[in-house]
N, C-alpha and C positions, 0 to 999 in steps of 0.2 A: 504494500500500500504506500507508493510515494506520492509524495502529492505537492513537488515540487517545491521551486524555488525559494519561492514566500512563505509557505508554512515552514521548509527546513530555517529557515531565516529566522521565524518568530520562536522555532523553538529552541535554538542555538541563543537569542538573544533573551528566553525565558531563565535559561538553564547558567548565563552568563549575568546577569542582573537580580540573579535568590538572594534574597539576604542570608549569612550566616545566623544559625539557630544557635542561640544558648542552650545546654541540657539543661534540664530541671537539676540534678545533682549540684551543677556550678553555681547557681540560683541558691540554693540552699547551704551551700557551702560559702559565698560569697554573706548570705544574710546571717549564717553563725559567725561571720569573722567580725562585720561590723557590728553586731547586738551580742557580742562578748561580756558583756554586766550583767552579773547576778541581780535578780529583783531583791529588793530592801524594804522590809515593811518597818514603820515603828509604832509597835507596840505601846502606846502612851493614851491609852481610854481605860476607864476605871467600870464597875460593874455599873454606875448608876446609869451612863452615858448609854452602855451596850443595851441597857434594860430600857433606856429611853428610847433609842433607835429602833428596838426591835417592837415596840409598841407603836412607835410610828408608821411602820412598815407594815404591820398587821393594820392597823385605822385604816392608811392607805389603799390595802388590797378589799377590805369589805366595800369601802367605798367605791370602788374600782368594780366588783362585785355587783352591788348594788344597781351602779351607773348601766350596765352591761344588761342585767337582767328584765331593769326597767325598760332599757331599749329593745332589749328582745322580744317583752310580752306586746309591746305599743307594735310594731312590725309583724308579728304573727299574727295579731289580731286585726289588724287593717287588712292583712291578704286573706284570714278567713272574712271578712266581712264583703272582700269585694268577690271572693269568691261563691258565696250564698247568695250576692245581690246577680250575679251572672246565670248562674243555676235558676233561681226563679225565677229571670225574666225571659 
């Protein structure tokens, strides 16, 4: 299947203009070298703080909760609604 000139042409000139691929390994090796630092946490919160946080996180998610279920009932009920009003008519 030759198919001349111009196609040997475009694919010469395909195969000449590829960019070089990075491997994924080099990638990963290059991102161990520069993120070479250990994470650092500091420990400097006392129980009252952890005990406050984690109450606020709880409030947080009931309301979050809440927020979610209100919308859901309000959206289930308007599509049962238009769907009884379609059936009957």
């Amino acid at each position: 299947m030759s198919f001349g000139g111009a196609v040997s042409a475009m694919i010469t000139s395909l195969k000449n203009n590829k960019r070089k691929r990075v491997s994924a390994f080099d990638k990963l090796e290059r991102f161990q070298k520069e993120n070479s630092d250990k994470l650092y946490f500091n420990k400097s919160t006392n129980k009252k703080e952890l005990e406050k946080i984690r109450l606020q996180t709880i409030r947080g998610n009931t309301n979050r909760f809440i927020k979610n279920s209100i919308a859901f009932l309000i959206i289930f009920s308007l599509l049962l609604y238009i769907a009884f009003v379609f059936v009957n008519s």
